[in-house]
MDTraj code that builds the backbone (N, CA, C; nanometers):
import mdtraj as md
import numpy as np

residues = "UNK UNK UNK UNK UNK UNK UNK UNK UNK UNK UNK UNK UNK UNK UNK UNK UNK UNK UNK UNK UNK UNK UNK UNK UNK UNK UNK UNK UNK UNK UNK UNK UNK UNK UNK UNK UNK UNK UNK UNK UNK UNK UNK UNK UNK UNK UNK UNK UNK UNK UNK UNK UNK UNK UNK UNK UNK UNK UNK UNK UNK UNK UNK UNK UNK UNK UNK UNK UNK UNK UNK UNK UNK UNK UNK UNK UNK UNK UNK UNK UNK UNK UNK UNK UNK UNK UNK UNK UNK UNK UNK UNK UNK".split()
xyz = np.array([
    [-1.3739, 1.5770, -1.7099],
    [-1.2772, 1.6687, -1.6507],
    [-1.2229, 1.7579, -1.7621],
    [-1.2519, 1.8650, -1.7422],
    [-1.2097, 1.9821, -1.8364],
    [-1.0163, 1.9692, -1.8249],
    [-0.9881, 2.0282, -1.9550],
    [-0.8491, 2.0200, -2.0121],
    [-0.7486, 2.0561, -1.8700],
    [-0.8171, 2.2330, -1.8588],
    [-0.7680, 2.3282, -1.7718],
    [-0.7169, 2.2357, -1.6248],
    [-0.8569, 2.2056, -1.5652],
    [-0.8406, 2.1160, -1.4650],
    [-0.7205, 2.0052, -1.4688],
    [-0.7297, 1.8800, -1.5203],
    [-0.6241, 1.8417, -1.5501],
    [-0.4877, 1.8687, -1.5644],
    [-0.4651, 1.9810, -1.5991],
    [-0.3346, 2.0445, -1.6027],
    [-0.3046, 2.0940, -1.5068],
    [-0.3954, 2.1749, -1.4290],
    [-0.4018, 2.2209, -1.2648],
    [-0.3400, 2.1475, -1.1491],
    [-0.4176, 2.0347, -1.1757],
    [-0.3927, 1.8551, -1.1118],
    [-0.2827, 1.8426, -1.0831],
    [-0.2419, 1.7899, -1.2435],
    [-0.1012, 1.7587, -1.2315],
    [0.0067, 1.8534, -1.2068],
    [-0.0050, 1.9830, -1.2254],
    [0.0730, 2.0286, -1.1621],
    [0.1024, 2.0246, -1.0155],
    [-0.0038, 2.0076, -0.9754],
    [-0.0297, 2.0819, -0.8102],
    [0.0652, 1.9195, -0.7526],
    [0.0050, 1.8235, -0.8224],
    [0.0651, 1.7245, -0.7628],
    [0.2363, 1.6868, -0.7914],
    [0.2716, 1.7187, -0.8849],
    [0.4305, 1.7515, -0.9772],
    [0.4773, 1.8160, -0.8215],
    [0.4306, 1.9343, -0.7948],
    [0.5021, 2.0333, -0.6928],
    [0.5036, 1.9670, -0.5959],
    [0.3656, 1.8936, -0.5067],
    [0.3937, 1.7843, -0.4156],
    [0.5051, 1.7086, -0.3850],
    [0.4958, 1.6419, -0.5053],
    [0.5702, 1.5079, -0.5139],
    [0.7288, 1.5236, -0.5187],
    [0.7412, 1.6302, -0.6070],
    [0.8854, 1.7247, -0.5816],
    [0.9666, 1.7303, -0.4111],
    [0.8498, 1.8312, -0.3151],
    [0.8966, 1.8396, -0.2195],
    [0.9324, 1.7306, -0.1639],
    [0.8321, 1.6009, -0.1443],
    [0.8284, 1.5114, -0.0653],
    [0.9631, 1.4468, -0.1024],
    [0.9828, 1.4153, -0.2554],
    [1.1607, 1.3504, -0.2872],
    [1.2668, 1.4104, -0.2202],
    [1.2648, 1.5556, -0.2091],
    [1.3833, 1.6611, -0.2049],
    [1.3836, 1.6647, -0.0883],
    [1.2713, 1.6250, 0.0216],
    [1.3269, 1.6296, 0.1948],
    [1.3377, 1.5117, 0.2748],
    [1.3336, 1.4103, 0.1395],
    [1.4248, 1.3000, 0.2041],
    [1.4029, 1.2915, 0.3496],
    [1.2742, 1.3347, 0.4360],
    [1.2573, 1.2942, 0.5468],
    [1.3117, 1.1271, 0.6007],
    [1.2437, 1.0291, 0.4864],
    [1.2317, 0.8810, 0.5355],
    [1.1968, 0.8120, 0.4151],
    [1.2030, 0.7095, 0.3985],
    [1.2183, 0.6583, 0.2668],
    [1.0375, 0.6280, 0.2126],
    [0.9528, 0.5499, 0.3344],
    [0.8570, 0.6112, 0.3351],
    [0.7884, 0.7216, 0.2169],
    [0.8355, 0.8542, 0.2656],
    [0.7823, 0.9677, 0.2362],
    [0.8260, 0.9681, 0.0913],
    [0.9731, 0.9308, 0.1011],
    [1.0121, 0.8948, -0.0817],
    [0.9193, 0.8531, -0.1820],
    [0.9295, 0.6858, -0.1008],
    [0.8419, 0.6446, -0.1817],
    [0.6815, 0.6768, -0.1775],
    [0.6478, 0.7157, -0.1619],
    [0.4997, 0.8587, -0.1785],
    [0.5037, 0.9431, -0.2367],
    [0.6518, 1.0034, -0.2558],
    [0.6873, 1.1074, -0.3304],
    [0.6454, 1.0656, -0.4921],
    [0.7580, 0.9605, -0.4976],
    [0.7389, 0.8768, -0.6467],
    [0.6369, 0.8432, -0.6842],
    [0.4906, 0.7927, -0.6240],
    [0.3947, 0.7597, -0.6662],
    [0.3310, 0.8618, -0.6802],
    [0.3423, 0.9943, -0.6407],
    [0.2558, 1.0973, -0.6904],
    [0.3305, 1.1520, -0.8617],
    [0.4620, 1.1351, -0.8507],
    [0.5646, 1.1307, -0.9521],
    [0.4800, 1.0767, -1.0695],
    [0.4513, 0.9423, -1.0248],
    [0.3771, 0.8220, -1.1570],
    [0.2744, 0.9185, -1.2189],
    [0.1547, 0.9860, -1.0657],
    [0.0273, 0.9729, -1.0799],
    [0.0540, 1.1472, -1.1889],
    [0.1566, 1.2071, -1.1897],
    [0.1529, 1.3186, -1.2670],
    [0.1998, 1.3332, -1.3667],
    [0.2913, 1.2215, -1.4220],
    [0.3526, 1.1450, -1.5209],
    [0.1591, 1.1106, -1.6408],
    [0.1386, 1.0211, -1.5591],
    [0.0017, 0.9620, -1.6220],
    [-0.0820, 1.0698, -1.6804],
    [-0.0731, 1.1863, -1.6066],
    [-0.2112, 1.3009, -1.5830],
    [-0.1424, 1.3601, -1.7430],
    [0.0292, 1.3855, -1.6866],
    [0.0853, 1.4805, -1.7798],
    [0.0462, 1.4062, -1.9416],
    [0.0759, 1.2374, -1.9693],
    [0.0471, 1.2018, -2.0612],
    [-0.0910, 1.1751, -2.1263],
    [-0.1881, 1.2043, -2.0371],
    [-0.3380, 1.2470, -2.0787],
    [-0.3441, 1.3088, -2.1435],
    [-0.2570, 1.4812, -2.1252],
    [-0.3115, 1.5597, -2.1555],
    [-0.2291, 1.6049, -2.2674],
    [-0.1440, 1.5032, -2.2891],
    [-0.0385, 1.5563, -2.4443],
    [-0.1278, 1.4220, -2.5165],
    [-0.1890, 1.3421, -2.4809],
    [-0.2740, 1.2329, -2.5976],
    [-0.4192, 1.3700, -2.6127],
    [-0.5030, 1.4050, -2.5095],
    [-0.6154, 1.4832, -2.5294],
    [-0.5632, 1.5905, -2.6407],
    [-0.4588, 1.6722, -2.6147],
    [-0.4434, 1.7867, -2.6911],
    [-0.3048, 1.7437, -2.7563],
    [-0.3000, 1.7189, -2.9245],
    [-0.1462, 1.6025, -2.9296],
    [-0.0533, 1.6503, -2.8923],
    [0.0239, 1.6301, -2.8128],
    [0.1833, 1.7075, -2.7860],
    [0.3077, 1.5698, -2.7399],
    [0.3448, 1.5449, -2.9108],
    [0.4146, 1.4367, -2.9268],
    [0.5353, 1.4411, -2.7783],
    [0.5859, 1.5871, -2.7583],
    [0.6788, 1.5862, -2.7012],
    [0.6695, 1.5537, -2.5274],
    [0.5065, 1.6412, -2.5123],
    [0.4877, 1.6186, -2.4100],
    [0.4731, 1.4682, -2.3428],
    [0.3908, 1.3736, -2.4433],
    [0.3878, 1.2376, -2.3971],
    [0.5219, 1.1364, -2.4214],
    [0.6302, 1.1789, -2.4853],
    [0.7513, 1.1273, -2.4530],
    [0.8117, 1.1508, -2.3437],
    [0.7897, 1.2732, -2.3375],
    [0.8766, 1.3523, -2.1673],
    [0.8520, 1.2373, -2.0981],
    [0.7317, 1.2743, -2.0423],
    [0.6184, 1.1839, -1.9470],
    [0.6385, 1.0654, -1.9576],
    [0.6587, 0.9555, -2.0407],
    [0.7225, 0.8506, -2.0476],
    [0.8106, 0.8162, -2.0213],
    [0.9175, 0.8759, -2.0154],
    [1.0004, 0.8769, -2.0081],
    [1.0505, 0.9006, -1.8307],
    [0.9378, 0.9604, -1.8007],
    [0.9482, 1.0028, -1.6283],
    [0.8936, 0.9297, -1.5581],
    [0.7788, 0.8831, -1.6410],
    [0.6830, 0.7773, -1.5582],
    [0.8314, 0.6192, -1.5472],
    [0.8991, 0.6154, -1.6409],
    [0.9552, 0.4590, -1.5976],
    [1.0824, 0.5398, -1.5143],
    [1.0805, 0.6504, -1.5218],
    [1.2318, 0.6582, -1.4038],
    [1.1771, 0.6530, -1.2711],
    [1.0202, 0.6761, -1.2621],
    [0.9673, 0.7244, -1.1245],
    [0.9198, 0.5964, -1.1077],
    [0.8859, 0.5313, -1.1877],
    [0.8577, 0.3239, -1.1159],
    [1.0386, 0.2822, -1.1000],
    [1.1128, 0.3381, -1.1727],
    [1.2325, 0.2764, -1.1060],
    [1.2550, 0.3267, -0.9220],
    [1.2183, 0.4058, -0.9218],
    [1.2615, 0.5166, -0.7610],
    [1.1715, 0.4291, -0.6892],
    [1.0368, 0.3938, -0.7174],
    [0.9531, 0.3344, -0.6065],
    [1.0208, 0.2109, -0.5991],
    [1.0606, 0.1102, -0.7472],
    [1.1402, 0.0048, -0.6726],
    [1.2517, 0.0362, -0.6393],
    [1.3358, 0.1076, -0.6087],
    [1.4785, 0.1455, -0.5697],
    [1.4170, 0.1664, -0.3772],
    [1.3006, 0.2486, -0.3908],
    [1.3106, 0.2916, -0.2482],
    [1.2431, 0.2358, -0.1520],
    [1.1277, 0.1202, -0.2221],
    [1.0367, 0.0325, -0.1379],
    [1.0757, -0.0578, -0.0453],
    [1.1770, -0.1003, -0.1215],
    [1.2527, -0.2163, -0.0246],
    [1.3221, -0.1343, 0.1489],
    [1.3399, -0.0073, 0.1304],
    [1.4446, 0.0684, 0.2367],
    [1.3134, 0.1237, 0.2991],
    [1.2195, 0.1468, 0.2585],
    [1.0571, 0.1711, 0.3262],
    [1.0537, 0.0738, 0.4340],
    [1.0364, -0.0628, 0.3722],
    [1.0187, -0.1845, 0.4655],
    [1.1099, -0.1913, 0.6188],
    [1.2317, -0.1758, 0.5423],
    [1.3481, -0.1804, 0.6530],
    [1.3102, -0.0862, 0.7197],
    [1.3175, 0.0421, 0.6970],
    [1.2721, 0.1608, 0.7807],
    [1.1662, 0.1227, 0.9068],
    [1.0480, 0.0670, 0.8681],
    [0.9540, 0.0321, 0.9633],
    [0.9330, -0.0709, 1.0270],
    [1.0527, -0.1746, 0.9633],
    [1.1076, -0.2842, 1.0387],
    [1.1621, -0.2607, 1.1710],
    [1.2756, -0.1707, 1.1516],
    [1.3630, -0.1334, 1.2583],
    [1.3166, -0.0752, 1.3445],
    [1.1900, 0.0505, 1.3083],
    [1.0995, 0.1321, 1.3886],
    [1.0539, 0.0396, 1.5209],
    [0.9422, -0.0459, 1.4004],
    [0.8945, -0.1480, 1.5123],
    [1.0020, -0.2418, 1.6194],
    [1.0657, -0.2720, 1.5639],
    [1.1593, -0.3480, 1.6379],
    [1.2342, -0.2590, 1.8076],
    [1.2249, -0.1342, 1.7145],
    [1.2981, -0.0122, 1.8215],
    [1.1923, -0.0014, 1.9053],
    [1.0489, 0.0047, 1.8839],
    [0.8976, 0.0241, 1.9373],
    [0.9075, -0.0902, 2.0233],
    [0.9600, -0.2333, 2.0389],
    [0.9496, -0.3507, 2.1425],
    [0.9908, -0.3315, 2.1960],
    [1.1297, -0.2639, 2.1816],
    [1.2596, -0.2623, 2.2595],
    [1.2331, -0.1653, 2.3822],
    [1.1774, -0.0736, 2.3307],
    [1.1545, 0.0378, 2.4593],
    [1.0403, 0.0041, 2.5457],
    [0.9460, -0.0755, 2.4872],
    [0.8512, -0.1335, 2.5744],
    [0.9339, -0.2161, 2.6859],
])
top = md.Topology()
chain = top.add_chain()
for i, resn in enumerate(residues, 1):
    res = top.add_residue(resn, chain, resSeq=i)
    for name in ("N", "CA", "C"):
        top.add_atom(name, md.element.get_by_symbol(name[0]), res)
traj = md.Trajectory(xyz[None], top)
């Protein structure tokens, strides 16, 4: 995978993952948000180890453990979310 590409990537997915946090539809969608968070975190620190950019792979480190904190902060309220769904899904049956 060429440099360019990679950087493309992760951006495209950065902007994703952005929206999906910021519209807070469902916790769900959060936590999806955050794992694209990780997956551009990872990409971003590829590409400051490929081409050195001390600063860039601190950033990125630094984002990657706030964005595993958000997935465990928001996984647990995921569960509940589709707990209650289903539960609401019997009820109307």
């Amino acid at each position: 995978m060429s440099l360019e590409v990679l950087r493309t990537v992760a951006a495209a997915i950065t902007i994703i993952a952005a929206a999906m946090v910021a519209a807070n539809w469902n916790a769900r969608i959060t936590v999806c948000g955050f794992a694209l968070f990780i997956a551009s975190s990872i990409a971003w620190i590829a590409d400051g180890i490929i081409e050195p950019k001390s600063s860039l792979i601190i950033q990125n480190a630094a984002l990657l453990l706030i964005n595993v904190l958000g997935v465990w902060r928001w996984l647990p309220r995921a569960g509940k979310e589709a707990a209650a769904s289903q539960a609401e899904d019997r009820a109307i049956r």
